[in-house]
N, C-alpha and C positions, 0 to 999 in steps of 0.2 A: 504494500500500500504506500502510495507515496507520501511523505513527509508537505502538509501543508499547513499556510496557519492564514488565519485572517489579515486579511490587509495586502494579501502578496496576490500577483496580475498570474494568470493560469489563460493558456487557452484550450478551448475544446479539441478533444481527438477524434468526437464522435458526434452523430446525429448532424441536424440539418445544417446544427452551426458551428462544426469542425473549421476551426484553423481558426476562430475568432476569438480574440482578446477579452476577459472579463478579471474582476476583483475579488477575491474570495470575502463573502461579508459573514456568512455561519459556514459550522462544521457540529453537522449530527452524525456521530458513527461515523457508516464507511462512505456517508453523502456528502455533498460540497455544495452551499448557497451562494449562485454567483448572480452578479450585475454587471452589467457597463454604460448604465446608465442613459440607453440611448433606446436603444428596440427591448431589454429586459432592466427595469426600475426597478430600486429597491423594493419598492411595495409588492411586486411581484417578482424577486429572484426566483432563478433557476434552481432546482436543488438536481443536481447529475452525482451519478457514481463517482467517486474518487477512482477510480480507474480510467475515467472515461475524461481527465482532465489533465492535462501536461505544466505543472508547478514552472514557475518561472525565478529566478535569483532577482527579483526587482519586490520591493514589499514597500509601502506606504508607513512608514510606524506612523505617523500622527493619524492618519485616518484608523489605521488598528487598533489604535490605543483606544480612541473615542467609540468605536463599534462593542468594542470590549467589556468599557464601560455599558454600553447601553444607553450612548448619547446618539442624536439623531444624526445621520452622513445625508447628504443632499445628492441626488442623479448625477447635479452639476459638477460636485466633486470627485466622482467617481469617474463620469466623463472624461475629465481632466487628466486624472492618474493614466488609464487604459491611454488617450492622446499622445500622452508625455512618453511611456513606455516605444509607442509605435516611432515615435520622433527619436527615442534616443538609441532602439532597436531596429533598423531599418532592417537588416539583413535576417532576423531573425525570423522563421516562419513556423505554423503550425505541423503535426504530422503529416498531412498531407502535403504538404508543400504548399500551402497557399495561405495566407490571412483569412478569408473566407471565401465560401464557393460562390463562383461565378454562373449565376443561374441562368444564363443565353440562353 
Protein backbone atom coordinates (compact mmCIF):
# COMPACT_ATOMS: atom_id res chain seq x y z
CA UNK A 1 0.00 0.00 0.00
CA UNK A 2 1.48 3.03 -0.72
CA UNK A 3 2.75 5.59 1.85
CA UNK A 4 0.35 8.79 1.69
CA UNK A 5 -0.61 11.48 3.81
CA UNK A 6 -2.96 14.58 3.57
CA UNK A 7 -1.82 17.52 1.82
CA UNK A 8 0.44 15.62 -0.61
CA UNK A 9 -0.77 16.02 -4.91
CA UNK A 10 -1.38 12.17 -6.17
CA UNK A 11 -2.56 11.51 -9.57
CA UNK A 12 -4.96 8.88 -10.77
CA UNK A 13 -3.77 5.59 -12.21
CA UNK A 14 -7.07 4.44 -12.96
CA UNK A 15 -10.64 5.05 -14.16
CA UNK A 16 -11.89 7.87 -16.28
CA UNK A 17 -9.46 10.29 -14.66
CA UNK A 18 -6.10 8.58 -14.95
CA UNK A 19 -3.10 10.76 -15.30
CA UNK A 20 -4.96 13.64 -13.55
CA UNK A 21 -3.53 15.61 -10.67
CA UNK A 22 -5.46 15.89 -7.29
CA UNK A 23 -4.75 16.76 -3.34
CA UNK A 24 -5.18 14.12 -0.98
CA UNK A 25 -7.65 15.85 1.63
CA UNK A 26 -8.95 12.35 3.94
CA UNK A 27 -7.42 8.88 4.36
CA UNK A 28 -10.09 6.20 5.57
CA UNK A 29 -8.29 2.73 5.57
CA UNK A 30 -7.00 1.43 2.25
CA UNK A 31 -9.27 4.61 0.57
CA UNK A 32 -7.88 8.03 -0.43
CA UNK A 33 -10.32 11.60 -0.47
CA UNK A 34 -9.04 13.47 -3.26
CA UNK A 35 -9.94 17.11 -4.89
CA UNK A 36 -8.48 19.47 -7.32
CA UNK A 37 -10.68 21.72 -6.83
CA UNK A 38 -11.94 22.38 -10.26
CA UNK A 39 -14.21 19.25 -11.87
CA UNK A 40 -14.02 17.30 -8.02
CA UNK A 41 -14.70 20.03 -5.00
CA UNK A 42 -14.14 19.49 -1.68
CA UNK A 43 -17.74 19.18 -0.92
CA UNK A 44 -17.78 16.35 -3.14
CA UNK A 45 -14.18 14.45 -3.01
CA UNK A 46 -13.37 11.41 -4.71
CA UNK A 47 -12.71 8.61 -2.28
CA UNK A 48 -10.56 5.89 -4.88
CA UNK A 49 -8.57 2.85 -3.69
CA UNK A 50 -5.17 3.73 -2.56
CA UNK A 51 -3.99 1.40 -5.19
CA UNK A 52 -5.46 3.18 -7.78
CA UNK A 53 -3.40 6.41 -6.89
CA UNK A 54 0.35 7.34 -7.66
CA UNK A 55 1.74 9.49 -4.39
CA UNK A 56 3.78 12.28 -5.40
CA UNK A 57 7.05 13.99 -3.38
CA UNK A 58 5.26 17.48 -3.44
CA UNK A 59 2.85 17.92 -0.05
CA UNK A 60 1.33 21.40 1.00
CA UNK A 61 2.15 21.32 4.85
CA UNK A 62 0.10 24.58 5.55
CA UNK A 63 -2.92 23.32 3.62
CA UNK A 64 -2.32 19.66 5.63
CA UNK A 65 -1.93 21.12 8.72
CA UNK A 66 -5.28 23.06 8.47
CA UNK A 67 -7.33 19.93 6.94
CA UNK A 68 -5.83 18.10 9.94
CA UNK A 69 -7.08 20.35 12.03
CA UNK A 70 -10.55 20.27 10.68
CA UNK A 71 -10.25 23.88 9.54
CA UNK A 72 -12.06 24.67 6.23
CA UNK A 73 -9.56 24.54 2.61
CA UNK A 74 -11.31 26.43 -0.16
CA UNK A 75 -11.43 24.69 -4.12
CA UNK A 76 -9.43 27.96 -4.65
CA UNK A 77 -6.73 26.73 -2.75
CA UNK A 78 -6.50 23.52 -3.69
CA UNK A 79 -6.65 24.69 -7.35
CA UNK A 80 -3.60 26.57 -6.71
CA UNK A 81 -1.58 23.77 -5.16
CA UNK A 82 -2.59 20.95 -8.13
CA UNK A 83 -1.43 24.52 -10.76
CA UNK A 84 1.76 25.05 -8.99
CA UNK A 85 2.68 21.39 -8.92
CA UNK A 86 1.85 21.02 -12.84
CA UNK A 87 4.09 24.54 -13.28
CA UNK A 88 6.84 23.22 -11.36
CA UNK A 89 6.55 19.41 -12.72
CA UNK A 90 6.37 19.89 -16.27
CA UNK A 91 7.94 16.60 -17.31
CA UNK A 92 6.21 14.67 -14.89
CA UNK A 93 3.24 12.56 -16.07
CA UNK A 94 0.64 10.13 -14.86
CA UNK A 95 0.99 6.06 -15.45
CA UNK A 96 -0.34 6.24 -18.45
CA UNK A 97 1.71 8.69 -19.85
CA UNK A 98 -0.48 11.58 -20.11
CA UNK A 99 -1.87 14.22 -17.44
CA UNK A 100 -5.38 13.39 -18.48
CA UNK A 101 -7.20 11.59 -21.32
CA UNK A 102 -7.72 13.17 -24.31
CA UNK A 103 -11.39 12.20 -25.05
CA UNK A 104 -11.33 13.16 -29.27
Amino acid sequence: MPDLRIGQVVTSRAGRDAGKAFLVIGLEGDRVAIADGDLRKVESAKKKNVKHVVGHDWVEPELAARISRGDMVTNSEIRGVVEAWHRKTPGEVGEHGQRGRNRG
